[in-house]
C-alpha positions in Angstrom: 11.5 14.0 10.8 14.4 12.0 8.8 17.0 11.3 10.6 20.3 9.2 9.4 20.6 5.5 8.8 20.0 3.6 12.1 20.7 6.1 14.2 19.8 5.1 18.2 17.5 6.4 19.8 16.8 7.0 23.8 13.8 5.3 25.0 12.6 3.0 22.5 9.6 1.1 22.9 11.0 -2.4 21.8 8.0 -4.1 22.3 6.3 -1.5 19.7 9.1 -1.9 17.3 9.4 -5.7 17.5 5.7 -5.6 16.4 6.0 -3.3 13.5 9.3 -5.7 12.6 6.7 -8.8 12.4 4.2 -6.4 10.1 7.2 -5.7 7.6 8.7 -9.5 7.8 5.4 -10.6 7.2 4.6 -8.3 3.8 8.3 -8.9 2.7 7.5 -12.7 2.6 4.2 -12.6 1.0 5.9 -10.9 -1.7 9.3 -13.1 -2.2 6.9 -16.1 -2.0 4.2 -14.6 -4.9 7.6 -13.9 -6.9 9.0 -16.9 -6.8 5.2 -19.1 -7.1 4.7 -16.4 -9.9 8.1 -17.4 -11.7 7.9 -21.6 -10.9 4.5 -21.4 -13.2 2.1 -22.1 -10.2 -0.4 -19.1 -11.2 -0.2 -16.8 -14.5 0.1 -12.8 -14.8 2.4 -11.1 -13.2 2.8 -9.0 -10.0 4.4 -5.8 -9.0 6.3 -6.0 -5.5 6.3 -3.2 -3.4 9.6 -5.2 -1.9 11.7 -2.3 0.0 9.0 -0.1 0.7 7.1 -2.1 3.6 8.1 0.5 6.5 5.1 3.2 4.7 2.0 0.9 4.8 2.9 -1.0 8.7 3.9 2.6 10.2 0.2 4.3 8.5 -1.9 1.4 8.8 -0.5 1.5 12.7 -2.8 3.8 13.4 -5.9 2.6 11.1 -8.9 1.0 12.3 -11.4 -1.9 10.4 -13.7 1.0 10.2 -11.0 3.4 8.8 -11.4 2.9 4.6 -7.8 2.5 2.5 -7.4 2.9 -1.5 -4.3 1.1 -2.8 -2.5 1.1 -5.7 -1.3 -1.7 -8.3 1.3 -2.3 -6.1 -1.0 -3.4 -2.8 -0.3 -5.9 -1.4 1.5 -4.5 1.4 -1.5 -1.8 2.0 -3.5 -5.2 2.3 -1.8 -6.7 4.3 -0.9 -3.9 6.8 -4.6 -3.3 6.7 -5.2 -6.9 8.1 -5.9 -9.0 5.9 -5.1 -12.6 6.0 -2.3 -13.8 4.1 -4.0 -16.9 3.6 -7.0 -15.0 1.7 -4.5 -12.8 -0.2 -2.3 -15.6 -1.6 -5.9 -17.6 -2.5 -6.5 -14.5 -4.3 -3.1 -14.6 -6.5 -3.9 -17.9 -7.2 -7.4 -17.8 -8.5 -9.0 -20.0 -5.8 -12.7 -19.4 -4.7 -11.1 -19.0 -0.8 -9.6 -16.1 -2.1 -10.1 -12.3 -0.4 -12.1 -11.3 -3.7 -13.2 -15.1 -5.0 -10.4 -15.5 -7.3 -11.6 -12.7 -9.7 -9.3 -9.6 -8.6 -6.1 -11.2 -8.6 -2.8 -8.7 -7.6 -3.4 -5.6 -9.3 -7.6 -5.6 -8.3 -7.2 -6.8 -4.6 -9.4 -5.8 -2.4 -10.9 -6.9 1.2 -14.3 -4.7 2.5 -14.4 -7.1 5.9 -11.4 -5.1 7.1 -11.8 -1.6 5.6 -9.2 -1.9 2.4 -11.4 -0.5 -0.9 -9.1 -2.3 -3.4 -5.6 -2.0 -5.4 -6.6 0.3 -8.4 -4.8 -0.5 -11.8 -5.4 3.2 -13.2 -2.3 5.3 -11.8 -3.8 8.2 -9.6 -7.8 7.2 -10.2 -7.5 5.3 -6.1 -6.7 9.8 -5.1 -10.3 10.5 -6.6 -12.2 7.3 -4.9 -10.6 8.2 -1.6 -11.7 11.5 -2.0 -15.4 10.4 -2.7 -15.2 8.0 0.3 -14.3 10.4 2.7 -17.0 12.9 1.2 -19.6 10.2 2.2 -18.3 10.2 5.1 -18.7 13.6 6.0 -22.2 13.9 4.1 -23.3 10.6 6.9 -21.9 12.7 9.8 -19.6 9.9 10.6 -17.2 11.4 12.7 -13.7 10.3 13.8 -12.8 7.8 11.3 -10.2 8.3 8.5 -9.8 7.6 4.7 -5.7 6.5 3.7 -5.0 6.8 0.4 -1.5 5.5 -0.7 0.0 6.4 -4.3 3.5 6.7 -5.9 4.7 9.9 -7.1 4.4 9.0 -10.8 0.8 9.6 -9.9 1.4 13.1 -8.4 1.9 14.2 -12.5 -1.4 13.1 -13.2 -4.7 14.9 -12.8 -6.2 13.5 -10.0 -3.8 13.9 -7.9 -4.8 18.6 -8.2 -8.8 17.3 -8.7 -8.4 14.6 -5.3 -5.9 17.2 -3.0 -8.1 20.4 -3.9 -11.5 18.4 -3.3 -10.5 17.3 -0.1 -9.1 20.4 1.2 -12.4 22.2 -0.3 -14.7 20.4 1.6 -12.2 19.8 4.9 -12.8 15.8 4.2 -11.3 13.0 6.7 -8.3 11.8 4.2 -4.7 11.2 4.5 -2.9 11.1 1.3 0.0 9.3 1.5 2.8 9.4 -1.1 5.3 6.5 -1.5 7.7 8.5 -3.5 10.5 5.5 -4.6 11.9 7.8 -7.4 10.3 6.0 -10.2 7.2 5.6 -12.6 7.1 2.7 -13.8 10.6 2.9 -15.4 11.4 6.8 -15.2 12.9 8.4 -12.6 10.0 11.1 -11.5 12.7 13.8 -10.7 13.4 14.5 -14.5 9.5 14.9 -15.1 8.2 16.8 -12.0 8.2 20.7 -11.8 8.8 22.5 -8.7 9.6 21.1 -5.2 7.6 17.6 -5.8 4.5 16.1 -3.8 4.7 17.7 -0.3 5.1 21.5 -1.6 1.8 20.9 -4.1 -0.2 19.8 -0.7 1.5 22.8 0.9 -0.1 24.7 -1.9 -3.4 23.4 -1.4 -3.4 24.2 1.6 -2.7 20.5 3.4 -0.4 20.3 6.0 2.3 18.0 5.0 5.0 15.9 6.9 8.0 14.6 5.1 9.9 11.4 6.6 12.4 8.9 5.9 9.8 6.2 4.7 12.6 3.4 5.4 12.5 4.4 8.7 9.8 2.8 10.3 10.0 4.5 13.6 9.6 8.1 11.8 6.5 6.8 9.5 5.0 5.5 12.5 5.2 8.8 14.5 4.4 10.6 11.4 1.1 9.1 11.1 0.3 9.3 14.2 0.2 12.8 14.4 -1.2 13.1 10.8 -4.4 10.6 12.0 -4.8 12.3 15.0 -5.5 15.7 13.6 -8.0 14.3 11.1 -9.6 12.4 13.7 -10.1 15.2 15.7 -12.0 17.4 12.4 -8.8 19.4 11.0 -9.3 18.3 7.7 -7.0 16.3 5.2 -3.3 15.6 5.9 -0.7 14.9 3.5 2.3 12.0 4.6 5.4 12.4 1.6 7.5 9.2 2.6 10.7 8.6 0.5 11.6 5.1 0.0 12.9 3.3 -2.7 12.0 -0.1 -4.6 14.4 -2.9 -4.3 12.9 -4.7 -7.8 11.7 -3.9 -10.8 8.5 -2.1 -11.5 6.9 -6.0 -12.3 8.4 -9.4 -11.0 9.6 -9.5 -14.6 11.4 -6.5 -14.7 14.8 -6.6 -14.7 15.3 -2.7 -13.8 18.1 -2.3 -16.3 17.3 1.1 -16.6 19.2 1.3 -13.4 23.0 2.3 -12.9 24.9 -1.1 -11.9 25.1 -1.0 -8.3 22.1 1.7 -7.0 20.2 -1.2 -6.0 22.3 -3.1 -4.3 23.4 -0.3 -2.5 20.2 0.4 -1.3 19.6 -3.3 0.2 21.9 -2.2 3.0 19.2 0.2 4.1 16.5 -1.1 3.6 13.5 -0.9 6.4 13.5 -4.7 7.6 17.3 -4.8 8.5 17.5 -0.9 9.6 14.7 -1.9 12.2 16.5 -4.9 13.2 19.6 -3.0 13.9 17.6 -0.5 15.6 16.3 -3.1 17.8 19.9 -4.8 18.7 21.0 -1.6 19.3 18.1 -1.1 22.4 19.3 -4.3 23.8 17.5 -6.7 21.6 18.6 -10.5 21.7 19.6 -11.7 17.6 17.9 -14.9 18.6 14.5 -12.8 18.9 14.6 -10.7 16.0 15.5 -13.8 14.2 12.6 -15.7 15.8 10.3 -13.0 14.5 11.3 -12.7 10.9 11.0 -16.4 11.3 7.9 -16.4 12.4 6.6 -14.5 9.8 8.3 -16.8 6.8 6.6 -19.7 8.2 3.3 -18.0 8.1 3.5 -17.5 4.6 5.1 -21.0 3.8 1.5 -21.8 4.9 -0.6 -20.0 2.8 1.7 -20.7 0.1 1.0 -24.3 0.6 -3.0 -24.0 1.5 -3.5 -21.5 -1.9 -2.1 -24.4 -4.2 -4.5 -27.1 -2.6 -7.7 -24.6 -2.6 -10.4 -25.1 -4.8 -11.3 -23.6 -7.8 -14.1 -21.2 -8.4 -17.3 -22.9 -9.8 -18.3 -22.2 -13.1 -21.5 -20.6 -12.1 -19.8 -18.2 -9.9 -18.8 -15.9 -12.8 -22.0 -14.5 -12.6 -22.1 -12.8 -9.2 -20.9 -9.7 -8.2 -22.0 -8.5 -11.8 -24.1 -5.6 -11.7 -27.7 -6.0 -13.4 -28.8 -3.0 -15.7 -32.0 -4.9 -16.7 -32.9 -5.4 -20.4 -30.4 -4.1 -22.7 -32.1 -0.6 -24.1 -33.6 -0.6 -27.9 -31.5 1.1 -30.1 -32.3 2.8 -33.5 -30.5 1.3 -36.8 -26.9 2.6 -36.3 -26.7 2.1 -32.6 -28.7 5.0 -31.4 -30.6 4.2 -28.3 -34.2 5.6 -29.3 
């Protein structure tokens, strides 16, 4: 299902594609606005942009529902997002604020939002594979038919354990899942290629016994029509599905990395195809007016210039509310001298 840069295509539904367009413009400005609030000193920590890759979580998500649950990665934001929630709540959320999507205390890397289905960014490379596959167990065990679990990772995490323990479960048991794997050539700051066996993600599924597609994840058009048929067959009871989308990251693997590990050129190269102007083109090319497309990627700027503005006037978290959402064991248990509970 890839197909060459901006190539047309007969009978494109522009109204469809102008939407997806509004989904990417909309991540792409969270992100360049957290970056630069990040780097101006208005919150501390630091963030890892999923800048370039936006085409993979609007074209799944597409086809999500609230009541379908998603597992992100450290770099989730634009799962969030796609997923629906607010920009407002998600920028609160970078800053600390009580008004944020988990009260200030999960920042970037631990965002989560239950009220529309996304399970939360997970800071352990791989551990979000595992977690999706228990969700969609429960699932299964509550007879709850018809809705899927999306589970988005990077292919640095393929090389890790649950990637075998989370694919073989799922296909075991036939659960409700669809793995998707963002595969942007890198973990962290080594290219995956020169650490991966074999014929990468898609052939391990294969293996499993997942049925796989494999698509130009800068293309937006071919992730959304990917997914589509991917959801659809776990909606209907065919078990787990597994989406391999190649993309690539524009930045480093933090805002603070300067990616000088690599070769002069590679990225800005890749800027020229990325999936924000490739859609656009795609869309002048049906007949689109500039003035539109502008108007949307607009749109979405101004959106975020918002939230932007509300997080850094929204009020801190009371004191008092570090004590909720902490679980309570009870009394601690008695232990013997040397630490041994008795």
């Amino acid at each position: 299902m890839t197909e060459p840069d901006a190539a047309p295509r007969r009978n494109v539904d522009t109204e469809r594609l102008m939407g997806l367009l509004s989904e990417m413009a909309r991540i792409r400005a969270f992100e360049e606005t957290a970056v630069a609030a990040l780097e101006s000193g208005l919150y501390p920590g630091f963030i890892h942009p999923s800048i370039g890759q936006e085409a993979v979580p609007v074209g799944v998500c597409a086809h999500l529902t609230e009541a379908d649950p998603l597992l992100s990665t450290h770099r989730g934001h634009g799962h969030t997002m796609a997923k629906g929630a607010t920009p407002t709540g998600m920028m609160c959320e970078l800053f600390g604020r009580a008004s944020g999507v988990c009260g200030g205390k999960g920042g970037s890397m631990h965002i989560a939002d239950f009220r529309v289905g996304m399970l939360g960014a997970n800071g352990v490379v791989g551990a979000n594979i595992l977690i999706a596959a228990g969700a969609a167990h429960a699932l299964k065990v509550k007879g709850e038919t018809g809705r899927v679990v999306a589970c988005f990772f990077g292919d640095g995490a393929i090389n890790r354990g649950p990637f075998l323990e989370g694919l073989n479960w799922a296909r075991t048991f036939d659960l409700p899942v669809l793995f998707v794997c963002e595969e942007n050539g890198f973990a962290a700051t080594t290219r995956t290629g020169v650490l991966t066996a074999g014929d990468g993600p898609a052939a391990r599924a294969e293996s499993l016994g997942i049925p796989s597609l494999t698509v130009d994840g800068n293309d937006i058009q071919a992730v959304d029509e990917a997914a589509a048929v991917l959801v659809g067959a776990i909606r209907r009871g065919e078990g787990p599905r597994f989406l391999l989308a190649h993309t690539y990251r524009l930045t480093g693997h933090t805002s603070m990395d300067a990616a000088g590990y690599r070769p002069e050129g590679e990225a800005e190269e890749r800027w020229t195809r990325d999936p924000i102007s490739r859609c656009a083109e795609r869309l002048r090319q049906a007949g689109v007016a500039e003035t539109a497309i502008a108007a949307v990627i607009r749109s979405a700027e101004e959106e975020i210039e918002a939230a932007l503005e509300t997080a850094k006037d929204a009020p801190w978290p009371a004191p008092e509310a570090a004590f909720t959402d902490v679980q309570d064991l009870g009394a601690p248990v008695p232990t013997r001298p040397g630490g041994l509970a008795r």
